[in-house]
N, C-alpha and C positions, 0 to 999 in steps of 0.2 A: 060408544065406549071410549073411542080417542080421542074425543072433545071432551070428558069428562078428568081423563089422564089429562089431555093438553091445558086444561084450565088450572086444572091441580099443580100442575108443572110450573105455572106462570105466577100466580099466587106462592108458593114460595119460592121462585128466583126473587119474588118481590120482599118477601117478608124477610127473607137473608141479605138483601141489600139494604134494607132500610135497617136493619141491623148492624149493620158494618159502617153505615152510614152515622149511626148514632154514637156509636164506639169512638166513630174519628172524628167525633163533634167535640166530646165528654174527653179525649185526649189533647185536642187543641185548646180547650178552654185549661183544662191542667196544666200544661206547656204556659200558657200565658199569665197563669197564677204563678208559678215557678217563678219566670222572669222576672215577675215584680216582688219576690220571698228576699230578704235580704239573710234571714234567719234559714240557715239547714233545716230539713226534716232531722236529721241525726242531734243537730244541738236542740232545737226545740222538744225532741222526744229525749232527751235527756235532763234537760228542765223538767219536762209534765213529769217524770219517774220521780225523781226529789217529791215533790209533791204526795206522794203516794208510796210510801218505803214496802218494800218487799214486791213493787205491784208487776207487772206485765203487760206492755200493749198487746192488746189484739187488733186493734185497727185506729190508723193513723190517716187524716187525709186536709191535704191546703182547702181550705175555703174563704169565702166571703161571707161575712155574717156583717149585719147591722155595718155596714160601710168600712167593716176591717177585715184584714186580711190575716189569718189566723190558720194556725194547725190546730187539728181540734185530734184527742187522742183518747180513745176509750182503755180507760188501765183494768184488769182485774187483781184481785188476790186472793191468794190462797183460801183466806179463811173467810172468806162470804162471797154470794152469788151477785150482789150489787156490781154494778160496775163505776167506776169515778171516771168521769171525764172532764179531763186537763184541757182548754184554752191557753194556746202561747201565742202573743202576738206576732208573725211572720215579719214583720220591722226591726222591732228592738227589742225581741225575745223576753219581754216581758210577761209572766203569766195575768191572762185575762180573766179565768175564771175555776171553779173548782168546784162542781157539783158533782152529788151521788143520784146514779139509776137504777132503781128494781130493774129485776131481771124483767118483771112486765114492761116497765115503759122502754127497754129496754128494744122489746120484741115490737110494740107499738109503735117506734121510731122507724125502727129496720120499714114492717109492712107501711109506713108511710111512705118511705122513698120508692117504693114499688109501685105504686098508686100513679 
């Protein structure tokens, strides 16, 4: 029974570290996107709202897409379940793109990044 415990025990110190491990991977990489953003999170997400009158972010986040460096902001509003997501280029806060998601692909993006 205490080699069963003790195994138990080891397997997640392990699986709590490769977790904390992945966190401060996914923070470093963020940190170096930062660096190179010449464009605020605050001004880019006040560009993508113009875009979108009445709308609301719910999630905002620096990435790399297709060799640019971009805020990508998923706006909602009030009056439909869609969501619009604003592309603003992190350089020269130019907006990149402006497309609408059902709420399915919506949910199918989300369970991809989990994947």
């Amino acid at each position: 029974m205490k080699i069963k415990t003790m195994i138990c025990s080891v397997l997640a110190v392990g699986l709590l570290a490769g977790c904390a491990w992945e966190r401060h991977e996914q923070a470093d990489k963020q940190a170096k996107l930062q660096a190179e953003a010449k464009i605020t999170k605050a001004d880019a997400e006040q560009t993508a709202l113009a875009k979108v009158p009445g709308g609301a972010v719910k999630e905002g986040e620096l990435e790399k897409e297709h060799g640019k460096l971009i805020w990508s902001f998923d706006i909602a509003t009030p009056d439909s379940k869609d969501i619009t997501e604003v592309q603003v280029d992190a350089i020269t806060g130019a907006v990149v793109s402006v497309a609408k998601e059902s709420a399915a692909d919506e949910a199918k993006e989300k369970k991809g990044e989990k994947d």
